[in-house]
PQR file of N, CA, C, O and H, with PARSE charges and radii, in Angstrom:
ATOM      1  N   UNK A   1       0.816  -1.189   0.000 -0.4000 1.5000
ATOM      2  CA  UNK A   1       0.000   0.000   0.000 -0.0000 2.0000
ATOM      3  C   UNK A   1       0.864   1.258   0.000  0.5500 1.7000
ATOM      4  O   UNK A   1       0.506   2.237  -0.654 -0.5500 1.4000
ATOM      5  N   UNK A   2       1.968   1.260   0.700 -0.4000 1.5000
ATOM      6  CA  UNK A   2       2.869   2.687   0.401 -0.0000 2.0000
ATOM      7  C   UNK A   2       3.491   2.462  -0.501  0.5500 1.7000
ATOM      8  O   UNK A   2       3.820   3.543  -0.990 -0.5500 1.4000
ATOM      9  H   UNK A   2       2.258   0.465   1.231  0.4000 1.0000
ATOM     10  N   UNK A   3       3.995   1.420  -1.224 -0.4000 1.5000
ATOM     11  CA  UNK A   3       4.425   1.920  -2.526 -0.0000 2.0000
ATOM     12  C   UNK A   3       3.889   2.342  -3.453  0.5500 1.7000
ATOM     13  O   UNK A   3       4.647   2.859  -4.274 -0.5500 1.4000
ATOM     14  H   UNK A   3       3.727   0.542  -0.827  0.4000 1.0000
ATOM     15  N   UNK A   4       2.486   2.346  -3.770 -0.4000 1.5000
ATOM     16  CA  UNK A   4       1.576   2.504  -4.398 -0.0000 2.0000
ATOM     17  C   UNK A   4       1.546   3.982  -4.302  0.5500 1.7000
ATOM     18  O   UNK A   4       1.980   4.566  -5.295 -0.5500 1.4000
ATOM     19  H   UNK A   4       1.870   1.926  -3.103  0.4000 1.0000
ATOM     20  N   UNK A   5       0.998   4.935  -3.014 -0.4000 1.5000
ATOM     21  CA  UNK A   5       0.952   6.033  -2.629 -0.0000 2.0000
ATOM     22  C   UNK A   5       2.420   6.964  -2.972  0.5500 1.7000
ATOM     23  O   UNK A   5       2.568   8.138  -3.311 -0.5500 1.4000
ATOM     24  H   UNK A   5       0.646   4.460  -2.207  0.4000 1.0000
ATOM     25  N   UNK A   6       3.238   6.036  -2.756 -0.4000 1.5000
ATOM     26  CA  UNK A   6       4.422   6.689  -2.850 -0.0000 2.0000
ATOM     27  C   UNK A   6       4.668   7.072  -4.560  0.5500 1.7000
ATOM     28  O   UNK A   6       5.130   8.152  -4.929 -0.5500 1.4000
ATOM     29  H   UNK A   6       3.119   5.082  -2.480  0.4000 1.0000
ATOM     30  N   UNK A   7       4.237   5.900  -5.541 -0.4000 1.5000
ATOM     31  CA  UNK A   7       4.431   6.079  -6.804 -0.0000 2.0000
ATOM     32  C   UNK A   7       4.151   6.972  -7.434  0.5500 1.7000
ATOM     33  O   UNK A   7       4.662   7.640  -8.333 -0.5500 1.4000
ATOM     34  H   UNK A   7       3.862   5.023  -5.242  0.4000 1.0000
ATOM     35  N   UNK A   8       2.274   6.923  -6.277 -0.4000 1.5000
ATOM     36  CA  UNK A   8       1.348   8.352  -7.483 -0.0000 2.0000
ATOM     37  C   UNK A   8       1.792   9.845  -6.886  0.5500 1.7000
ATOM     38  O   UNK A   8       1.428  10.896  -7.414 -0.5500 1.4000
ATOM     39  H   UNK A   8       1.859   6.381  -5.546  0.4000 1.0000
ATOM     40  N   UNK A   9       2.628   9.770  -5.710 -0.4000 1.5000
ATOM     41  CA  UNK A   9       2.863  11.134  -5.359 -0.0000 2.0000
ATOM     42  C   UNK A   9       4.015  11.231  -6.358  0.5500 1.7000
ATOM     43  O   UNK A   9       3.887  12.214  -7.088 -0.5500 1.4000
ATOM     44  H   UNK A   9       2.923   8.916  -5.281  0.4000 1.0000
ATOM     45  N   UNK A  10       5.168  10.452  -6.617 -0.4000 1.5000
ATOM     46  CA  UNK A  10       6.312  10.626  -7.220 -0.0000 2.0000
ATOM     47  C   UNK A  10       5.518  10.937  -8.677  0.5500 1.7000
ATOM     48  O   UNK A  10       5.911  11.942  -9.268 -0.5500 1.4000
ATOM     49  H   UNK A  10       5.272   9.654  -6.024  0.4000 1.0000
ATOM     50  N   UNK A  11       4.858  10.462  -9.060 -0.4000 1.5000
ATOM     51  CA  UNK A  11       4.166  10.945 -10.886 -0.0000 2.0000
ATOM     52  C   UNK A  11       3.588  12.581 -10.144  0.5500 1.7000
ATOM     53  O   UNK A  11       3.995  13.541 -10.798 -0.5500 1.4000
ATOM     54  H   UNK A  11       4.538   9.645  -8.580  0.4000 1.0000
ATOM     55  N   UNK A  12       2.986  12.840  -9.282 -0.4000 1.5000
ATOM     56  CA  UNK A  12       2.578  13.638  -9.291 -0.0000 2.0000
ATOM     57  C   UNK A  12       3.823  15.129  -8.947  0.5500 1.7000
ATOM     58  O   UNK A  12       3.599  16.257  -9.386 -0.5500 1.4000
ATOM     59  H   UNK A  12       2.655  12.061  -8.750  0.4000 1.0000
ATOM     60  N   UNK A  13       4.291  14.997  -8.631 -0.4000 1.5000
ATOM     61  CA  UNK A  13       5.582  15.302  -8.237 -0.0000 2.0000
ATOM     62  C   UNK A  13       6.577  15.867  -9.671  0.5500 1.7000
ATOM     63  O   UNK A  13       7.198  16.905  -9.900 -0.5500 1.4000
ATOM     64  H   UNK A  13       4.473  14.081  -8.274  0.4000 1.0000
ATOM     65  N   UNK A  14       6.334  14.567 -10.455 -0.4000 1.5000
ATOM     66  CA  UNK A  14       7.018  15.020 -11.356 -0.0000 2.0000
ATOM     67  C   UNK A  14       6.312  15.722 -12.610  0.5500 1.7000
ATOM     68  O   UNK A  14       6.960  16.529 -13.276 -0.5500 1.4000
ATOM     69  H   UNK A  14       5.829  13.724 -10.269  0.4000 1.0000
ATOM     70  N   UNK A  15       5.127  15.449 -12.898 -0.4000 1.5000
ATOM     71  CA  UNK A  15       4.300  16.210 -13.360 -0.0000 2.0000
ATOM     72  C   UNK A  15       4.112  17.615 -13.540  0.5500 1.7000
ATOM     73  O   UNK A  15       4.087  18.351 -14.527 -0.5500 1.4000
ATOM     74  H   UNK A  15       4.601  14.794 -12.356  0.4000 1.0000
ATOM     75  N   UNK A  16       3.975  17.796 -12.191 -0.4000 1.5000
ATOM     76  CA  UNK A  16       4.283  19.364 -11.849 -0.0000 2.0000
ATOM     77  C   UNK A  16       5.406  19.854 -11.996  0.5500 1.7000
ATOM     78  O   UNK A  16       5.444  21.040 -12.325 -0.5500 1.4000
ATOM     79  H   UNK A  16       3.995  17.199 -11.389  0.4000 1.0000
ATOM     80  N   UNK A  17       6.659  19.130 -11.808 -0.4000 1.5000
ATOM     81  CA  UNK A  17       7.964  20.082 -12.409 -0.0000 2.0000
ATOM     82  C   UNK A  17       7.967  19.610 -13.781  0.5500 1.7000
ATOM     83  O   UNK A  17       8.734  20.387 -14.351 -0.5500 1.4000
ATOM     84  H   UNK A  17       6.627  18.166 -11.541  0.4000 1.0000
ATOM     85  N   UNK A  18       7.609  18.907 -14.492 -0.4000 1.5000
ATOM     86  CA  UNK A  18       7.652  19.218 -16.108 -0.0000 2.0000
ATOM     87  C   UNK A  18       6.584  20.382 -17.149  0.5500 1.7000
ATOM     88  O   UNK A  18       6.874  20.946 -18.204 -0.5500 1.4000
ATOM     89  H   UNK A  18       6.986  18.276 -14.029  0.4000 1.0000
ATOM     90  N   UNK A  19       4.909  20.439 -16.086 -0.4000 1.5000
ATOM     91  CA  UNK A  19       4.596  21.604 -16.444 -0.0000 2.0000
ATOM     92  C   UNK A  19       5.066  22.781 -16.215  0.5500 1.7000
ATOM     93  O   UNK A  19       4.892  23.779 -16.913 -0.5500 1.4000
ATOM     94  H   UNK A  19       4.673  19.981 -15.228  0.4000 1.0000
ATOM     95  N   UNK A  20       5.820  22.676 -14.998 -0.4000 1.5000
ATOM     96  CA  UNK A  20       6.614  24.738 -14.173 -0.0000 2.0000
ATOM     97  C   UNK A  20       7.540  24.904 -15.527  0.5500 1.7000
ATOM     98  O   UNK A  20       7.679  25.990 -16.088 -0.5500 1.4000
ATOM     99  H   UNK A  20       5.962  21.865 -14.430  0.4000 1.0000
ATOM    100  N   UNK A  21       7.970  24.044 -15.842 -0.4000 1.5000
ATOM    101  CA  UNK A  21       9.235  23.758 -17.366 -0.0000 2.0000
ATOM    102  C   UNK A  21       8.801  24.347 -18.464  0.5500 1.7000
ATOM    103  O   UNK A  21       9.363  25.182 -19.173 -0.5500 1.4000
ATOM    104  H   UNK A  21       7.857  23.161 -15.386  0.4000 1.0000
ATOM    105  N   UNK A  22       7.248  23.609 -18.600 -0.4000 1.5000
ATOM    106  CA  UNK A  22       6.907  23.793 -19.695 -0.0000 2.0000
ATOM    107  C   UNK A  22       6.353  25.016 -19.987  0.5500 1.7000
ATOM    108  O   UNK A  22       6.275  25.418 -21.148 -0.5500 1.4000
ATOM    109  H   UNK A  22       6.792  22.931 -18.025  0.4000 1.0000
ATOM    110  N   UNK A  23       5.930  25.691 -18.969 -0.4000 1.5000
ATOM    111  CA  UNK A  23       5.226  26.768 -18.613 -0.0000 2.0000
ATOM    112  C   UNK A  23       6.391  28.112 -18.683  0.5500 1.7000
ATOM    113  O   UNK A  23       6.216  29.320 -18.846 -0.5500 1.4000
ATOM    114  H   UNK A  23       5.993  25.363 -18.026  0.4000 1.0000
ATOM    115  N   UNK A  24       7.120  27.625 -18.564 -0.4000 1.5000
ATOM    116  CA  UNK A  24       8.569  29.116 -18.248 -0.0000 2.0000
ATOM    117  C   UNK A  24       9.021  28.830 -19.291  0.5500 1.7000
ATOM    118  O   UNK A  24       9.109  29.952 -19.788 -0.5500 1.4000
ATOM    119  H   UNK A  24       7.261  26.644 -18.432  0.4000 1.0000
ATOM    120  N   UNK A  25       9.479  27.987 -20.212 -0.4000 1.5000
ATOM    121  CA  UNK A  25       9.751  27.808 -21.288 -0.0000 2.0000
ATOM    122  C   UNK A  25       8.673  28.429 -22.961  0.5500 1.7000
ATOM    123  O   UNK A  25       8.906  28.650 -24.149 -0.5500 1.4000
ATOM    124  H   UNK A  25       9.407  27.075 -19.808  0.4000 1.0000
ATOM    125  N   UNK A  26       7.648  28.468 -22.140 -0.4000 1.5000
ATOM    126  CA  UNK A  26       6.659  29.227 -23.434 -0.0000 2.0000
ATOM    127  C   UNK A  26       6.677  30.746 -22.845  0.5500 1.7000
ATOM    128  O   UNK A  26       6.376  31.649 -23.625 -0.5500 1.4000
ATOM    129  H   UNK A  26       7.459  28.288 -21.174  0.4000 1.0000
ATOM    130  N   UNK A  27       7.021  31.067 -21.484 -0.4000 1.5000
ATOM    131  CA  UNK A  27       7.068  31.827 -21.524 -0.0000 2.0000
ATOM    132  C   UNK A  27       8.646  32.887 -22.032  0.5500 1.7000
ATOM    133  O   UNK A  27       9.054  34.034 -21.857 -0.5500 1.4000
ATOM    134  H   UNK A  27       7.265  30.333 -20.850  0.4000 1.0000
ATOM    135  N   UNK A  28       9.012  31.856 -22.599 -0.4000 1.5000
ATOM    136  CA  UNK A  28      10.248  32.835 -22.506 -0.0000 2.0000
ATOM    137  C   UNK A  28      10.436  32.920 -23.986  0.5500 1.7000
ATOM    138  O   UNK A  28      10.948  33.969 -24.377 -0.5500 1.4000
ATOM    139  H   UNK A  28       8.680  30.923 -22.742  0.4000 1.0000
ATOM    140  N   UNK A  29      10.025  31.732 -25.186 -0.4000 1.5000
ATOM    141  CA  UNK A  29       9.370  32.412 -25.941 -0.0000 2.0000
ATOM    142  C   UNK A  29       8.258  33.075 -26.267  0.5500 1.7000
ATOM    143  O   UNK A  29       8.567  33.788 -27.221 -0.5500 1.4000
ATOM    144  H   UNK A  29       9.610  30.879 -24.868  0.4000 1.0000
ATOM    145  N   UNK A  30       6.979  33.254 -25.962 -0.4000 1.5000
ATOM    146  CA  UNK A  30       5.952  33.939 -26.369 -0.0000 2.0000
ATOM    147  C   UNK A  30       6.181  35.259 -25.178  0.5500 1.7000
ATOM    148  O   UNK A  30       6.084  35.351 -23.954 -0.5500 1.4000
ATOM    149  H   UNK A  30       6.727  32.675 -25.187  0.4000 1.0000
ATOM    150  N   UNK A  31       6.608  36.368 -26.542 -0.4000 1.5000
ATOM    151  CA  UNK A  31       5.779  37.571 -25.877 -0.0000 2.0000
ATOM    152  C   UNK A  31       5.487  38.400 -26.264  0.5500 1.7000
ATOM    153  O   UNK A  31       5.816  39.143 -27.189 -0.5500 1.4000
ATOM    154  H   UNK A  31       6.686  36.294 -27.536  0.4000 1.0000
ATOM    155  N   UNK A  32       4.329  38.311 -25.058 -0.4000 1.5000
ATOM    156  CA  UNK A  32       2.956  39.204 -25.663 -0.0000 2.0000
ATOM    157  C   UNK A  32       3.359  40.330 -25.721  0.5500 1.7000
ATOM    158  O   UNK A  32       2.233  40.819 -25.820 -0.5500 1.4000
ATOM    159  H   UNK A  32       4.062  37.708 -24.306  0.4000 1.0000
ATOM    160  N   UNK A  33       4.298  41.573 -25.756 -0.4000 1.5000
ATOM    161  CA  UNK A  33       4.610  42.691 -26.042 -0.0000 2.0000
ATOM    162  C   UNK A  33       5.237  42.944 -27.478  0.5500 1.7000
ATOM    163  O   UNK A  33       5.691  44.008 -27.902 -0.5500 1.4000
ATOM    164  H   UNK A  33       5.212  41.176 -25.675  0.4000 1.0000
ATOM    165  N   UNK A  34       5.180  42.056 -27.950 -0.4000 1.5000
ATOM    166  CA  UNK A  34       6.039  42.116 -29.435 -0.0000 2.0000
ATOM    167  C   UNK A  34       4.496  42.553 -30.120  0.5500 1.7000
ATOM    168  O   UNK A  34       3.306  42.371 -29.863 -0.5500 1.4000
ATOM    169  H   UNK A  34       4.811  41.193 -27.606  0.4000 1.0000
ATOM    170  N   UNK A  35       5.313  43.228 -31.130 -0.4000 1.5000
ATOM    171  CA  UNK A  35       4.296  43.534 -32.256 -0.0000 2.0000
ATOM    172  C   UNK A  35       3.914  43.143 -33.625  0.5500 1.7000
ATOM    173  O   UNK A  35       4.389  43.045 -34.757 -0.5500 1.4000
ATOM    174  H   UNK A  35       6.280  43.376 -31.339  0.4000 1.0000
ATOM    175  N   UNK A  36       2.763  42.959 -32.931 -0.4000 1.5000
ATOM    176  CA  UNK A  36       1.772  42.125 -33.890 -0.0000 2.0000
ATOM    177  C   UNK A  36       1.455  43.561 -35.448  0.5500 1.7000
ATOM    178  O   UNK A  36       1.165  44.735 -35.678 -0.5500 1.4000
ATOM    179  H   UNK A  36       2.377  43.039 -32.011  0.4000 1.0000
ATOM    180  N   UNK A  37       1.926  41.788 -36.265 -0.4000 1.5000
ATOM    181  CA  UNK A  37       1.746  42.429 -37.936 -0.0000 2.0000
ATOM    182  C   UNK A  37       0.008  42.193 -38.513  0.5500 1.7000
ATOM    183  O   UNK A  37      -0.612  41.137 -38.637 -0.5500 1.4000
ATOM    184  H   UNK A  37       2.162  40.834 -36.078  0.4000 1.0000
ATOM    185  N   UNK A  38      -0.261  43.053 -38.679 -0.4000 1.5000
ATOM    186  CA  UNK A  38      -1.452  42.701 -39.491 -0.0000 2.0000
ATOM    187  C   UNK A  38      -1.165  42.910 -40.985  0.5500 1.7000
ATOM    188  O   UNK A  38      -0.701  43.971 -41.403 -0.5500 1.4000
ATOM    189  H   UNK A  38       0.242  43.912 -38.578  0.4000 1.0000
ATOM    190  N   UNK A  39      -1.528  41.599 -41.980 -0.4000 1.5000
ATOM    191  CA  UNK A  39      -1.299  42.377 -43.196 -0.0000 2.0000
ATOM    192  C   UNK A  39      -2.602  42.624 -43.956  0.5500 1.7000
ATOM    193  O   UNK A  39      -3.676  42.457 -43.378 -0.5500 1.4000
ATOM    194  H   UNK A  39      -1.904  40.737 -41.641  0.4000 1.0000
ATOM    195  N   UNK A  40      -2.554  42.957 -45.040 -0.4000 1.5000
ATOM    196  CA  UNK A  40      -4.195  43.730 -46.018 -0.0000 2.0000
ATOM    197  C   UNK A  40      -4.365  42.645 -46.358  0.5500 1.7000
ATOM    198  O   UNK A  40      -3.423  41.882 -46.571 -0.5500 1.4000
ATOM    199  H   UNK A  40      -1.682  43.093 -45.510  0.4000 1.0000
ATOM    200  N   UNK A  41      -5.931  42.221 -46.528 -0.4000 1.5000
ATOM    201  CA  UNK A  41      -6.361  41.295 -47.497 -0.0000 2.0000
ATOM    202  C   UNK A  41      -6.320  41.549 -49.101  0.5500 1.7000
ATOM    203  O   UNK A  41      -6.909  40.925 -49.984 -0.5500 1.4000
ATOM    204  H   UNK A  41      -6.696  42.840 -46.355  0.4000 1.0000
ATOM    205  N   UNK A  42      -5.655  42.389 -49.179 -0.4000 1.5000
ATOM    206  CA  UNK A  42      -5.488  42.901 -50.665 -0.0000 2.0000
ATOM    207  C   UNK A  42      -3.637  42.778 -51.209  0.5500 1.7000
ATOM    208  O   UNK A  42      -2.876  42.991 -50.265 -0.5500 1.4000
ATOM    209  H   UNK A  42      -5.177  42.896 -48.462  0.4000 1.0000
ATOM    210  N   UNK A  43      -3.089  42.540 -52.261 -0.4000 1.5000
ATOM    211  CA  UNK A  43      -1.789  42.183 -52.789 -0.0000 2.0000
ATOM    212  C   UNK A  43      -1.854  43.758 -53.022  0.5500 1.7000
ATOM    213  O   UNK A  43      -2.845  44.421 -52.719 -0.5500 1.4000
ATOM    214  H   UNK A  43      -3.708  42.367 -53.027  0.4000 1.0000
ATOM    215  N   UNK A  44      -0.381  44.437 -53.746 -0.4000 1.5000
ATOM    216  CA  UNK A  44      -0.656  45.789 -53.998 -0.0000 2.0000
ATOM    217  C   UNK A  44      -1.076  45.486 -55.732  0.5500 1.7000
ATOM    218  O   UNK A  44      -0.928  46.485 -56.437 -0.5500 1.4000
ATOM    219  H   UNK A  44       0.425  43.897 -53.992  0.4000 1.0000
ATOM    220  N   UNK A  45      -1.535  44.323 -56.397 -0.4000 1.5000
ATOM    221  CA  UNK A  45      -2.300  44.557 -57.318 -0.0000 2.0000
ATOM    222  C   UNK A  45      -3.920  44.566 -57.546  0.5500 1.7000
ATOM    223  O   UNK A  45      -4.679  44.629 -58.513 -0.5500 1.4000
ATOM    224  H   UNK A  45      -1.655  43.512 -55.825  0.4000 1.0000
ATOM    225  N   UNK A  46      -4.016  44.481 -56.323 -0.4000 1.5000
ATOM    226  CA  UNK A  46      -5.961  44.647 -55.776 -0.0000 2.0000
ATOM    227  C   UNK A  46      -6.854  43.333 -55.736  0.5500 1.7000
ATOM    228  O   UNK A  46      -8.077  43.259 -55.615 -0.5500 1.4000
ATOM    229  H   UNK A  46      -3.400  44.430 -55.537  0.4000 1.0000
ATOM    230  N   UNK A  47      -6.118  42.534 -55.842 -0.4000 1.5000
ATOM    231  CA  UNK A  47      -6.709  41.053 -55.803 -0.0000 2.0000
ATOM    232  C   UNK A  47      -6.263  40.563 -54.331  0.5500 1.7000
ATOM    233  O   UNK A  47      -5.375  41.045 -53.628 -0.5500 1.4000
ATOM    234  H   UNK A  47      -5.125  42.594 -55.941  0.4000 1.0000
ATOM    235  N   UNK A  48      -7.080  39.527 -54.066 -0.4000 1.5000
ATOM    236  CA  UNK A  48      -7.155  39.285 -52.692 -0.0000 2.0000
ATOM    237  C   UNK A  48      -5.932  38.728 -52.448  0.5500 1.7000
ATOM    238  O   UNK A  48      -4.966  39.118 -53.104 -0.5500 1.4000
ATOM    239  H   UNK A  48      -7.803  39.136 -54.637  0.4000 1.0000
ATOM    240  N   UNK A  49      -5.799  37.807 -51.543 -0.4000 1.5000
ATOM    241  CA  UNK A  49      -4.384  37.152 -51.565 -0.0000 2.0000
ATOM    242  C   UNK A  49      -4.547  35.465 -51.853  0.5500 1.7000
ATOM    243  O   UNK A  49      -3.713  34.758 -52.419 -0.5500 1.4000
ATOM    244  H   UNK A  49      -6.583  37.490 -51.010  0.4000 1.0000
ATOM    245  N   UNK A  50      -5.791  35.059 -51.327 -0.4000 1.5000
ATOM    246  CA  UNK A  50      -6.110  34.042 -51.981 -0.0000 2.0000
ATOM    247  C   UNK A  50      -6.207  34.036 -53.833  0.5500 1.7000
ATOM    248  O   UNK A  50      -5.764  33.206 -54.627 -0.5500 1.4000
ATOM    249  H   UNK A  50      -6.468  35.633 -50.867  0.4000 1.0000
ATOM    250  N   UNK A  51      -6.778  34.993 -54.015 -0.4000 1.5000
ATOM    251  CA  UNK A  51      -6.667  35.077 -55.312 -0.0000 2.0000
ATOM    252  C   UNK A  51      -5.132  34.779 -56.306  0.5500 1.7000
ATOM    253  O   UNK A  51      -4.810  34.206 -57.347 -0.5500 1.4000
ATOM    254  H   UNK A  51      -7.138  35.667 -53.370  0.4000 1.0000
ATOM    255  N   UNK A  52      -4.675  35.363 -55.506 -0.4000 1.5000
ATOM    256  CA  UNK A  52      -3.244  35.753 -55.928 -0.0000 2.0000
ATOM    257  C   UNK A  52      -2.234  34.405 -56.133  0.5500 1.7000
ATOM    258  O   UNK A  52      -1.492  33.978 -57.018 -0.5500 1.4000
ATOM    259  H   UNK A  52      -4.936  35.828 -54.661  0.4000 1.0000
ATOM    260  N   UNK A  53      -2.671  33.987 -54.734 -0.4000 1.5000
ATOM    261  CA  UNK A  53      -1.993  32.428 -54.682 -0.0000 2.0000
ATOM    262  C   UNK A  53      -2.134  31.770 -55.652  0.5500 1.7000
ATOM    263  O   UNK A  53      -1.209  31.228 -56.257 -0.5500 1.4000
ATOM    264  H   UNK A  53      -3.273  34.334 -54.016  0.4000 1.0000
ATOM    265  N   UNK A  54      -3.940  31.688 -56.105 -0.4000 1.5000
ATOM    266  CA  UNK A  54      -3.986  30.966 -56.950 -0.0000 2.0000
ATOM    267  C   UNK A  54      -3.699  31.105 -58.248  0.5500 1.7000
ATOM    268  O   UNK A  54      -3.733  30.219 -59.102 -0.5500 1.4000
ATOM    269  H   UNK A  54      -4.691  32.128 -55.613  0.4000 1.0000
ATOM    270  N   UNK A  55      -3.381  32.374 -58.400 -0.4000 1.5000
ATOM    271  CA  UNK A  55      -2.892  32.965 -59.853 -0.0000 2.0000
ATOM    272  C   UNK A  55      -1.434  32.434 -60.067  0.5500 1.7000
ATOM    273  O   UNK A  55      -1.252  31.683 -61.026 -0.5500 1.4000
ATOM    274  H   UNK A  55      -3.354  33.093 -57.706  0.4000 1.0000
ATOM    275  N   UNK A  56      -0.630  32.683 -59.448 -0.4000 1.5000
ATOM    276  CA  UNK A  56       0.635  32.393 -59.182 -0.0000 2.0000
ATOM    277  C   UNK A  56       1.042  30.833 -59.292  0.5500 1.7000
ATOM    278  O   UNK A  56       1.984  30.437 -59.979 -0.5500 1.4000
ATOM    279  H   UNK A  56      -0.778  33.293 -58.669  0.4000 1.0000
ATOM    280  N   UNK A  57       0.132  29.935 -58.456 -0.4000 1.5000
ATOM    281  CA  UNK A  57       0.018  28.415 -58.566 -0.0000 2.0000
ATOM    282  C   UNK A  57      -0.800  27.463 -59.507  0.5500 1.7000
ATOM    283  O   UNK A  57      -2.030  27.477 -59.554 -0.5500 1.4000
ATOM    284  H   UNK A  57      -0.633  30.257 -57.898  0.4000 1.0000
ATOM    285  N   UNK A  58       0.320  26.303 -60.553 -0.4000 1.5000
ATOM    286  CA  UNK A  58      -0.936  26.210 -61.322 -0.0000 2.0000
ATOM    287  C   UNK A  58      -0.844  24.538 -60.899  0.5500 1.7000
ATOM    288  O   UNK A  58       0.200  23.890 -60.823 -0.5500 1.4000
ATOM    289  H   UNK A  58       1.319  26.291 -60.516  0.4000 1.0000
ATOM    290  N   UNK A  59      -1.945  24.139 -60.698 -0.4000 1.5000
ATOM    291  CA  UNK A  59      -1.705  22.025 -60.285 -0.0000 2.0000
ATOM    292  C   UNK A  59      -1.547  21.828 -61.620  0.5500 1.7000
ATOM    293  O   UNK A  59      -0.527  21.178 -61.845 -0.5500 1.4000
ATOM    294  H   UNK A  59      -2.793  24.666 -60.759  0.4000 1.0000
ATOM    295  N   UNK A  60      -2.165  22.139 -62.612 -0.4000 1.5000
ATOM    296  CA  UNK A  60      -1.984  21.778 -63.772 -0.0000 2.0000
ATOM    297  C   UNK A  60      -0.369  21.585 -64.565  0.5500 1.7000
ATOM    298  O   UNK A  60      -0.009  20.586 -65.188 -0.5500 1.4000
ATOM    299  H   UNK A  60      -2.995  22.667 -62.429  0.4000 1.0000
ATOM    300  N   UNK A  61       0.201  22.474 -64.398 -0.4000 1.5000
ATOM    301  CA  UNK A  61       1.995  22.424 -65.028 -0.0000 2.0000
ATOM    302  C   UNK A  61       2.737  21.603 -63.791  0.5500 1.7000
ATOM    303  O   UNK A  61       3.818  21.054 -64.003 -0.5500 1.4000
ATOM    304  H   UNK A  61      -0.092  23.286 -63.892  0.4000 1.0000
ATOM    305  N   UNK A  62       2.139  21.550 -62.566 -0.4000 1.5000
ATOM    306  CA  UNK A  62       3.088  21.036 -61.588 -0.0000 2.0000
ATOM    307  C   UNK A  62       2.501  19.358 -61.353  0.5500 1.7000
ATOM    308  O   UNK A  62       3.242  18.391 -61.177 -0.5500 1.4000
ATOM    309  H   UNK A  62       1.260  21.996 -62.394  0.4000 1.0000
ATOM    310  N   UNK A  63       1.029  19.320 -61.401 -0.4000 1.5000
ATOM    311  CA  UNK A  63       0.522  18.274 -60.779 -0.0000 2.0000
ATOM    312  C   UNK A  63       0.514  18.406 -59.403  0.5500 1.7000
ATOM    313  O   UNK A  63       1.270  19.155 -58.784 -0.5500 1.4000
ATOM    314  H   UNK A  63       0.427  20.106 -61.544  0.4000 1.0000
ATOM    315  N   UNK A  64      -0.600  17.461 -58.756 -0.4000 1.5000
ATOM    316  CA  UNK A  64      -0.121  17.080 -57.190 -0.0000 2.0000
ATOM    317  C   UNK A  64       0.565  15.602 -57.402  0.5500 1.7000
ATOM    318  O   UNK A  64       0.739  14.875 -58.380 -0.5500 1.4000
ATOM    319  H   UNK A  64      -1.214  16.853 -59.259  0.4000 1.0000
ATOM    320  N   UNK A  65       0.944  15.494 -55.655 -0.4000 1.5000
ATOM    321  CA  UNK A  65       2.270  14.581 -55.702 -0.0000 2.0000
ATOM    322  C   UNK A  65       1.014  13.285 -55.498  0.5500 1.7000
ATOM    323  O   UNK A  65       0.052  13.360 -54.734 -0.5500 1.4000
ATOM    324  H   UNK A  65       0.803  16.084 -54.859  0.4000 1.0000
ATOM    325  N   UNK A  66       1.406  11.952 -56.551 -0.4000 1.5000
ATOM    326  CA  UNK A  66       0.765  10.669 -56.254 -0.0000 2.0000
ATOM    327  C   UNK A  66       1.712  10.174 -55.742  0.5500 1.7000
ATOM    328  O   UNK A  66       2.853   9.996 -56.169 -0.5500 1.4000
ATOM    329  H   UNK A  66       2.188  11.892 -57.172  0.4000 1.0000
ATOM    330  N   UNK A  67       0.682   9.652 -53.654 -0.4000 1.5000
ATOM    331  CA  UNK A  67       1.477   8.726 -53.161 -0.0000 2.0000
ATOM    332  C   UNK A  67       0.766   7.200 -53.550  0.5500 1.7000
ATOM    333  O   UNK A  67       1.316   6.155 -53.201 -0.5500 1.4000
ATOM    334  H   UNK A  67      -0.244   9.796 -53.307  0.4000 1.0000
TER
END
């Protein structure tokens, strides 16, 4: 019976120091003070950007890939 107790405290135990990890680690990349890009839904030739993609991309000369 105490090894049992002892196991789930040790998972629990370690649990929590791999989230404090995981947690200081996103925080040290993500931050929220950086500035955020918004770009136009418009290219500077007035077509959307989806549009654009697809102008630019043809399946036809390239094909898609057969796996």
């Amino acid at each position: 019976m105490a090894k049992v107790s002892l196991s789930r405290r040790r998972t629990k135990r370690r649990h929590l120091r791999e989230k404090a990890t995981i947690d200081h680690l996103v925080r040290a990349v993500y931050d929220r003070s950086a500035n955020r890009t918004i770009h136009a839904p418009l290219t500077l030739t007035g077509l959307s950007v989806e549009e654009q993609v697809r102008k630019v991309w043809h399946p036809s000369a390239v094909g898609l890939a057969v796996f």
